[in-house]
C-alpha positions in Angstrom: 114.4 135.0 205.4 113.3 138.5 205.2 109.4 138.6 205.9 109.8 139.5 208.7 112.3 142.4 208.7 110.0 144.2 206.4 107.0 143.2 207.5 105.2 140.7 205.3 103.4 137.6 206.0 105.5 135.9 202.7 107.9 135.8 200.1 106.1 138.2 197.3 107.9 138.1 194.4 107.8 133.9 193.8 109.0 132.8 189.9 106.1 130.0 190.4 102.9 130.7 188.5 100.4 131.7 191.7 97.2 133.6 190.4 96.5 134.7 193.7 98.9 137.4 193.0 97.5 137.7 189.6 98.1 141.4 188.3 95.4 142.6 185.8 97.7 144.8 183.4 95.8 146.0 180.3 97.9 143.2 178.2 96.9 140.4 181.0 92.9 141.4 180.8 92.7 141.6 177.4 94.4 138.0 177.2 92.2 136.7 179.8 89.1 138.1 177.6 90.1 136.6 174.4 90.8 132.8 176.2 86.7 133.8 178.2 85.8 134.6 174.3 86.9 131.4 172.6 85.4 129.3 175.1 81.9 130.7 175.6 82.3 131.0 171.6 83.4 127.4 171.5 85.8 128.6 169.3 87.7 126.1 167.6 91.1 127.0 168.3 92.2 129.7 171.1 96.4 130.8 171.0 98.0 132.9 173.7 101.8 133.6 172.6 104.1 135.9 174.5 107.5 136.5 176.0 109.4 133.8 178.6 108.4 134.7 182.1 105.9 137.2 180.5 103.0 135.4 182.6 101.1 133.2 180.0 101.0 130.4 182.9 99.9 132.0 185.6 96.6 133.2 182.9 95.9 129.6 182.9 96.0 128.6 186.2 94.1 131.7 186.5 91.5 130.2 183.8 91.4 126.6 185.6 90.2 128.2 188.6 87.1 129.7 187.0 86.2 127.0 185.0 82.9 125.0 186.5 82.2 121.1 187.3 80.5 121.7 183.0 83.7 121.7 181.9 86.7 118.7 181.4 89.9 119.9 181.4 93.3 118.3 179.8 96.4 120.2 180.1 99.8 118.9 178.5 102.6 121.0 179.4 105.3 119.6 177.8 104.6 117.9 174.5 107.2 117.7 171.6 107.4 117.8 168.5 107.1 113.1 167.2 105.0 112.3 164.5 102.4 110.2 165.9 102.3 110.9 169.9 100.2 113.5 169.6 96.8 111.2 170.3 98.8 109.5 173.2 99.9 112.9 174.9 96.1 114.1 174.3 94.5 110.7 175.7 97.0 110.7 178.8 96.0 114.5 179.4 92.6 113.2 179.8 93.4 110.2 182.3 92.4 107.6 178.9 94.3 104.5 178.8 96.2 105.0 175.2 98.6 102.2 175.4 98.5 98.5 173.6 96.4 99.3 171.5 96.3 100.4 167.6 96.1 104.1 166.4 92.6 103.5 164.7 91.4 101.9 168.2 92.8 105.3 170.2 90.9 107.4 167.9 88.0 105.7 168.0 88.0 105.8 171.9 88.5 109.9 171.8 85.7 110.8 169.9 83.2 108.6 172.3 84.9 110.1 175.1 84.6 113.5 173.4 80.9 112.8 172.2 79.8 111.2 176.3 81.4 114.6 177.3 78.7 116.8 175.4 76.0 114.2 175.5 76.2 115.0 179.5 76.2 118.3 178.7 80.1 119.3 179.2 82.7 121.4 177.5 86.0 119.6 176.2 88.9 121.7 176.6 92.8 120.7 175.7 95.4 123.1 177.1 98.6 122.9 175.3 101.5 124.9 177.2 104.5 125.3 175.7 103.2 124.9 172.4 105.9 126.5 170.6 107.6 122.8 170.7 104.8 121.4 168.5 106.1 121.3 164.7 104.3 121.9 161.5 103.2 118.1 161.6 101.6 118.0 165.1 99.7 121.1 164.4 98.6 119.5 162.0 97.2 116.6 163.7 95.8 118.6 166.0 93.8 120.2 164.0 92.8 116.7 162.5 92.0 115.5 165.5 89.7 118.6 166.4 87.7 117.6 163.6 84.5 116.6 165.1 81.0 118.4 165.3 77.5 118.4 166.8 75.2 120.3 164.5 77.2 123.4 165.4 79.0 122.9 168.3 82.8 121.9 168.3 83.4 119.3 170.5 86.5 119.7 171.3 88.2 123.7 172.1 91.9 123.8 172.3 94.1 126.5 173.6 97.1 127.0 173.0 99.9 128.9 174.9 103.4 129.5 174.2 106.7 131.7 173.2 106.7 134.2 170.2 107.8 131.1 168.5 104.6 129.6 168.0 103.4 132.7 166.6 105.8 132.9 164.0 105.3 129.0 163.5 101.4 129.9 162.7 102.7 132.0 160.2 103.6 129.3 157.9 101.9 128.7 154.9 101.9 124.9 155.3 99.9 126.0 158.0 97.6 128.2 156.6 94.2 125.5 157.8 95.4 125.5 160.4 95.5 129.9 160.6 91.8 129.6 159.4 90.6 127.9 162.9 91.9 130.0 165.4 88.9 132.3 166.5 90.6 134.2 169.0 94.5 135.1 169.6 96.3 137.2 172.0 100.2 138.3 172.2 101.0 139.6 175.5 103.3 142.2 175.7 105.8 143.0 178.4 104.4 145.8 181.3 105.8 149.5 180.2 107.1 151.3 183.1 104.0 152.7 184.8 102.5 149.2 184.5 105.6 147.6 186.6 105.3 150.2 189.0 102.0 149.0 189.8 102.9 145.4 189.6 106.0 145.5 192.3 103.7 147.5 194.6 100.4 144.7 193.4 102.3 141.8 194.9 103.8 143.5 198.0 100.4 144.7 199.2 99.2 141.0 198.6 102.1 140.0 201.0 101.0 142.5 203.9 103.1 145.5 203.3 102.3 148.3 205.6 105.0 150.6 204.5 106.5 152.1 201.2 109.6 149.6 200.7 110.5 150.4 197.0 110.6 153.7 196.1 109.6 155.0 192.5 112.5 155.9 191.1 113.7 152.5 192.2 110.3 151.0 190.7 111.2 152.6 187.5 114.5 151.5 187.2 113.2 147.4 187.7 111.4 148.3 184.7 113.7 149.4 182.2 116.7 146.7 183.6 113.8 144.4 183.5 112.2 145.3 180.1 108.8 144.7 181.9 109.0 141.1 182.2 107.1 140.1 185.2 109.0 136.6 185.8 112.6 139.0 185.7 111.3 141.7 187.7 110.1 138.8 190.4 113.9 137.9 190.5 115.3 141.5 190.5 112.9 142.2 193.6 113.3 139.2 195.4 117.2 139.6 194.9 117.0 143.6 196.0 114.5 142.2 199.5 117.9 139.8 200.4 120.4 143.1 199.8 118.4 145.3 202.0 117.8 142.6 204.6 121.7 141.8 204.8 122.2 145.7 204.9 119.8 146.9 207.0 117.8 148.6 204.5 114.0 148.7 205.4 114.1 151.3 201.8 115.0 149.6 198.6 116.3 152.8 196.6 117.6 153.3 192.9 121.4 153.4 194.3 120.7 149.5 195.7 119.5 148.6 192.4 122.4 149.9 190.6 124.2 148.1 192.7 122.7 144.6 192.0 122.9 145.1 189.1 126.5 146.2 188.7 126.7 143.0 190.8 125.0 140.8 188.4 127.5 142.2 185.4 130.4 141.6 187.2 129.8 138.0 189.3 126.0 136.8 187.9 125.1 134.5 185.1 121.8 136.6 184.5 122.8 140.4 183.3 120.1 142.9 183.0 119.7 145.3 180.5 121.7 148.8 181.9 120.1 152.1 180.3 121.9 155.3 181.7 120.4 156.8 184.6 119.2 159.6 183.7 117.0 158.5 181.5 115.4 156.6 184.7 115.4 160.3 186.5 114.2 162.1 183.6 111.5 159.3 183.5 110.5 159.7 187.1 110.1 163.3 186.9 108.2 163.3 184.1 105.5 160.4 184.8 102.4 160.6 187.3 102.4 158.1 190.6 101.1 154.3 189.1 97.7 153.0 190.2 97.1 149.4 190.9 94.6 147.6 188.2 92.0 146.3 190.1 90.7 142.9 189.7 87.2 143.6 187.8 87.3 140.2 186.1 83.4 138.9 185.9 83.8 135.0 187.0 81.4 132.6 185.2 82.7 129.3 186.7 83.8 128.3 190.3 84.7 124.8 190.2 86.5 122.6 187.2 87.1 119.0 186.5 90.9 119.6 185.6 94.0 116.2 185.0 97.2 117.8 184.9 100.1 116.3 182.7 103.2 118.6 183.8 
């Protein structure tokens, strides 16, 4: 709709998880190093918690497109909390037939799966998005079912990802077992102002932009209406690309994000947070011009042997 009028070669502010456009904020590499940690560890259990829209996904997309042909891959995105479907959720994540047959059987069939996977010399990793939605009771059958060793290797990692939630749910003392497994964890915090500076101007060089199109002060006030969530700036951005395109704006300034965001108050669903603006001004006065993060990631892996269970 707009690419064009400003001069990209796409849309650069997408809410879908892309880690092409993967922004390496402080928070976001040192997330990314604790999940590179517990694998090459073989840690036991690996848990990544942070805001909605905060980018937790877009890590592991980022992860399964490291990981080598050494490693198997099952990701379940949307398990809930039913006593008992864990091992089928699991199994399905891992292209096993798990139905029609008896609970003992299943297990029985993932541990040979899990021990041919090491015998032939690859990594077992389950990926559980979402994990927030996993009670007390699956936890705990998680970590049941993780129970299985090779002299000293675990055969079977887990990650988990999810809201601050699942945090909190670690917390619990009937969990406390399960607190004693998990060998690396990461909360990722939102981006602070400098941070989503960097981010806005990350993703529109990444979608050919020639030209300054948001200016700083405008920058900085995304950030504080945002609160430094990528996924809301993404929308605020997007939204403030379709105002200046339908106005003739090739300059998204602070006055046009006032305005969509007075707009939002009055007519949206969505509000954003509304901080006076002078704060914004005193902010912008006061704080040195952003630099991009660059991308210094080492890579270990290129390919991966990944089934998908959205």
């Amino acid at each position: 709709m707009y690419e064009s009028f400003f001069g990209l070669t796409e849309k650069p502010f997408s809410i879908q998880p892309d880690p092409d456009y993967m922004f390496w904020s402080k928070g976001h590499a040192l997330a990314f190093a604790m999940i590179e940690y517990g694998i090459m560890n073989r840690a036991g259990f690996t848990v990544i918690t942070g805001e909605i829209g905060s980018g937790k996904t877009t890590l592991i997309r980022h992860l399964l497109n490291r990981l080598g042909s050494e490693v198997t891959v099952g990701l379940v995105s949307n398990a809930v909390e039913k006593r008992g479907e864990l091992l089928h959720w699991v199994l399905m994540a891992f292209g096993k037939p798990y139905e029609e047959k008896p609970v003992v059987a299943l297990h029985s069939d993932f541990y040979d799966f899990l021990i041919s996977e090491y015998a032939e010399g690859r990594r077992t990793i389950l990926i559980v998005d979402e994990a927030q939605n996993l009670g007390p009771q699956t936890l705990e059958e998680l970590r049941m079912l993780s129970n299985i060793n090779a002299d000293k290797d675990q055969l079977l990692q887990v990650i988990l990802v999810g809201q601050p939630q699942l945090k909190n749910l670690l917390q619990d003392p009937e969990l406390v077992q399960f607190a004693q497994r998990i060998a690396s964890d990461y909360h990722l915090r939102p981006l602070n102002a400098e941070e989503t500076a960097a981010y806005i101007q990350h993703r529109l060089d990444k979608a050919g932009a020639r030209d300054e199109i948001f200016t700083r002060p405008a920058c900085l006030r995304i950030a504080r209406a945002t609160r430094g969530i990528p996924r809301l700036v993404n929308v605020l951005c997007d939204t403030a690309l379709v105002y200046g395109f339908s106005t003739g704006a090739r300059v998204i300034d602070v006055d046009l994000i006032e305005e969509i965001i007075k707009d939002k108050a009055e007519y949206g669903i969505f509000q954003y947070d509304d901080p006076p603006r002078a704060e914004v001004e005193r902010s912008e006065e006061a704080s040195p011009k952003p630099q991009v993060v660059p991308d210094g990631k080492s890579v270990y892996w290129r390919k991966h042997k990944v089934i998908s269970i959205e």
